[in-house]
C-alpha positions as semicolon CSV with decimal commas, in nm:
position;residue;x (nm);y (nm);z (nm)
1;X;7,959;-1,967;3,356
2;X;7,907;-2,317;3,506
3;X;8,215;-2,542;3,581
4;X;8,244;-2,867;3,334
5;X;8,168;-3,169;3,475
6;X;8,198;-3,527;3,430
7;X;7,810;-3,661;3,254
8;X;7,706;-4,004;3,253
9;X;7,553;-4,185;2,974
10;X;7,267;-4,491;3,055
11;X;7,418;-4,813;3,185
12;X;7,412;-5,100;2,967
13;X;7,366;-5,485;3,100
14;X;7,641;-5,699;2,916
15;X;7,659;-6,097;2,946
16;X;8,020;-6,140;3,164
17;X;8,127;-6,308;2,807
18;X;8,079;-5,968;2,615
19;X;8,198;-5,747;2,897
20;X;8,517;-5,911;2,856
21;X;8,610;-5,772;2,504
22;X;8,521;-5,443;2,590
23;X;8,748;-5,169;2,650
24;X;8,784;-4,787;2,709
25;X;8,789;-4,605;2,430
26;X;9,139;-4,398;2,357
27;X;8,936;-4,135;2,124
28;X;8,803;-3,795;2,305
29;X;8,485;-3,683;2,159
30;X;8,294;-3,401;2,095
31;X;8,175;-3,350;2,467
32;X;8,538;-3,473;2,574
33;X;8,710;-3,805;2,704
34;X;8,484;-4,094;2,669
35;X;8,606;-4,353;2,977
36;X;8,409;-4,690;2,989
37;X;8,403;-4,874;3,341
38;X;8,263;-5,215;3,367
39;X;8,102;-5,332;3,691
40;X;8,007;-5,663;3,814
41;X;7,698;-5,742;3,975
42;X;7,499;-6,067;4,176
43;X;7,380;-6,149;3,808
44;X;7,659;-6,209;3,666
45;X;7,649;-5,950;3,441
46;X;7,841;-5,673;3,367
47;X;7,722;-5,305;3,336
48;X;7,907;-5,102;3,168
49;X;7,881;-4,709;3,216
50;X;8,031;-4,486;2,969
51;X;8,130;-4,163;3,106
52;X;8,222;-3,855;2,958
53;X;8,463;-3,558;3,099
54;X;8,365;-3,245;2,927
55;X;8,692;-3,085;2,839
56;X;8,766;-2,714;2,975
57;X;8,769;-2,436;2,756
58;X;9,040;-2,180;2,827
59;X;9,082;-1,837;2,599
60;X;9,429;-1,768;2,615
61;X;9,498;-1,379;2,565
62;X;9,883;-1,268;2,490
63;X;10,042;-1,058;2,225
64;X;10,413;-1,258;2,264
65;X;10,395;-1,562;2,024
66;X;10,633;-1,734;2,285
67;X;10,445;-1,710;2,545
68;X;10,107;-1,797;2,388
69;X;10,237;-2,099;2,268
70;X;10,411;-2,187;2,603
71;X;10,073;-2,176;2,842
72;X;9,883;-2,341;2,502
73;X;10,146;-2,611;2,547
74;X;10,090;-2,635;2,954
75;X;9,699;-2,591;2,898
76;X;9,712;-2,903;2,619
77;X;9,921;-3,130;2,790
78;X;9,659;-3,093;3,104
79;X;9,390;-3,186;2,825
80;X;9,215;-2,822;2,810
81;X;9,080;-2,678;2,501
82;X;9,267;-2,352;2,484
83;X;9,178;-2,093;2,185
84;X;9,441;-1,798;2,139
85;X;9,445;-1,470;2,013
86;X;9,674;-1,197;2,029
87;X;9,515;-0,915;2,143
88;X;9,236;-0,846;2,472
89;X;9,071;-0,648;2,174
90;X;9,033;-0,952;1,962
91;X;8,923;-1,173;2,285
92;X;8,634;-0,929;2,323
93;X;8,560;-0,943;1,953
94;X;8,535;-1,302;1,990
95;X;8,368;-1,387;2,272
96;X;8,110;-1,058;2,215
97;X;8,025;-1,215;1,838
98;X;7,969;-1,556;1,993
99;X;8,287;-1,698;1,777
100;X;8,390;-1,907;2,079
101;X;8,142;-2,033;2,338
102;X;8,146;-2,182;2,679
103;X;8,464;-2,057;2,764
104;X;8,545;-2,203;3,160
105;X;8,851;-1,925;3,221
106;X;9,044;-1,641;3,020
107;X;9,403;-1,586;3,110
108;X;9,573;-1,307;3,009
109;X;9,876;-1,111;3,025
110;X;9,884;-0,768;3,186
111;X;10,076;-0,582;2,940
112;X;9,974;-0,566;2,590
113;X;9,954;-0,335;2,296
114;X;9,615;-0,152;2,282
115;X;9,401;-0,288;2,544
116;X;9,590;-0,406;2,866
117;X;9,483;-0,728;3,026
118;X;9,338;-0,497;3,356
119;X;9,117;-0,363;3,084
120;X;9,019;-0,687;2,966
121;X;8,895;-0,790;3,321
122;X;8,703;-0,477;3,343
123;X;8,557;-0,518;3,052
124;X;8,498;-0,874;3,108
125;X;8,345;-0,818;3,482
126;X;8,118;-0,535;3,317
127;X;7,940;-0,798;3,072
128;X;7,592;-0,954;3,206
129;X;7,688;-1,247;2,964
130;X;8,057;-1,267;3,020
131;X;8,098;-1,169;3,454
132;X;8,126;-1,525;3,554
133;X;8,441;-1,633;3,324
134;X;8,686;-1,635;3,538
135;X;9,003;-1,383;3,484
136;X;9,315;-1,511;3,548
137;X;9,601;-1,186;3,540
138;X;9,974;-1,278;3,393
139;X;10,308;-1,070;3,399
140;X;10,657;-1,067;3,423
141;X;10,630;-0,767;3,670
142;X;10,613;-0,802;4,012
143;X;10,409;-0,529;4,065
144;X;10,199;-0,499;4,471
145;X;9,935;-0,243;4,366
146;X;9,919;-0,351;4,017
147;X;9,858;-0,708;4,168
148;X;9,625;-0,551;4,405
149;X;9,432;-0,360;4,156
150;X;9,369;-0,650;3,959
151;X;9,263;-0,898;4,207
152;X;9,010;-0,562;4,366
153;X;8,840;-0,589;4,006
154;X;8,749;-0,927;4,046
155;X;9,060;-1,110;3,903
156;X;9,064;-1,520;4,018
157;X;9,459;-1,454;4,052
158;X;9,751;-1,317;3,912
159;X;10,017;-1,539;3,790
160;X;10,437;-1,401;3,704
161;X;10,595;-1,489;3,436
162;X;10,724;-1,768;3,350
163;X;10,392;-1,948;3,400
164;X;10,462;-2,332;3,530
165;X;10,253;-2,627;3,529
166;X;10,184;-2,646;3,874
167;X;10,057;-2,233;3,837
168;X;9,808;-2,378;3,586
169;X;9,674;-2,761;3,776
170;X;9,609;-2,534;4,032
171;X;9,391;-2,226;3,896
172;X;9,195;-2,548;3,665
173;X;9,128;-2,742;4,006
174;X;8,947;-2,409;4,086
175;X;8,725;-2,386;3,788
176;X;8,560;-2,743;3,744
């Protein structure tokens, strides 16, 4: 699945006058943050550009409550749309019934009830509509050749436990 990225809307030609009372919109849209950027030219006119930052949209797999809400928390506060479930079984039942669409990354812990997270990104890496989300791999286990393993099968990383901030800027720098 393609990266997000920023889109432009049509410039618009202001008198300097009317340029001066405009300015950037605090609400996100739809499509994302909505930034407007006035620039001067000869004329003496103003054109303003509104540009949009299609938000990221991050499936969140993990069967602890705690730790679902903590990388929803670190996901948010980076301004990613993050969806959670519970299960890798009910991520597949989502994203295989079209529930929730253009999904940017999935990250997932390794060890759940059920379907494991390594059986997740098989699953996921199997699918002609689902191969390019990227699979991010998350446990509290320090485990080589379950690292290994995970990252053979196509994994973008694997993250331990507890996920920080800086573990998350830097996997979403990857993906836009």
């Amino acid at each position: 699945m393609a990266a997000a990225a920023p889109t432009q809307a049509p410039a618009m030609t202001l008198p300097a006058a009317m340029a001066a009372k405009v300015a950037p919109s605090p609400k996100p849209t739809a499509a994302g943050d909505r930034k407007v950027v006035p620039v001067m030219t000869d004329a003496d006119e103003v054109v303003v550009q509104v540009q949009v930052q299609a938000e990221l949209h991050v499936l969140a797999v993990d069967d602890s409550v705690v730790d679902r809400a903590v990388i929803a928390k670190i996901l948010r506060s980076s301004k990613y749309r993050v969806t959670t479930v519970d299960s890798a079984t009910r991520a597949l039942e989502l994203l295989g019934l079209g529930l929730i669409t253009d999904v940017n990354m999935i990250i997932t812990d390794y060890w759940m009830p059920g379907m494991t997270g390594y059986e997740l990104l098989k699953r996921v890496k199997e699918s002609s509509e689902l191969r390019e989300i990227p699979v991010v791999i998350m446990s509290s286990e320090n485990v080589p050749n379950r690292i290994t393993r995970c990252l053979e099968e196509g994994a973008e990383d694997f993250l331990l436990k507890p996920v920080r901030p800086s573990d998350v800027s830097r996997l979403c720098n990857r993906i836009r």
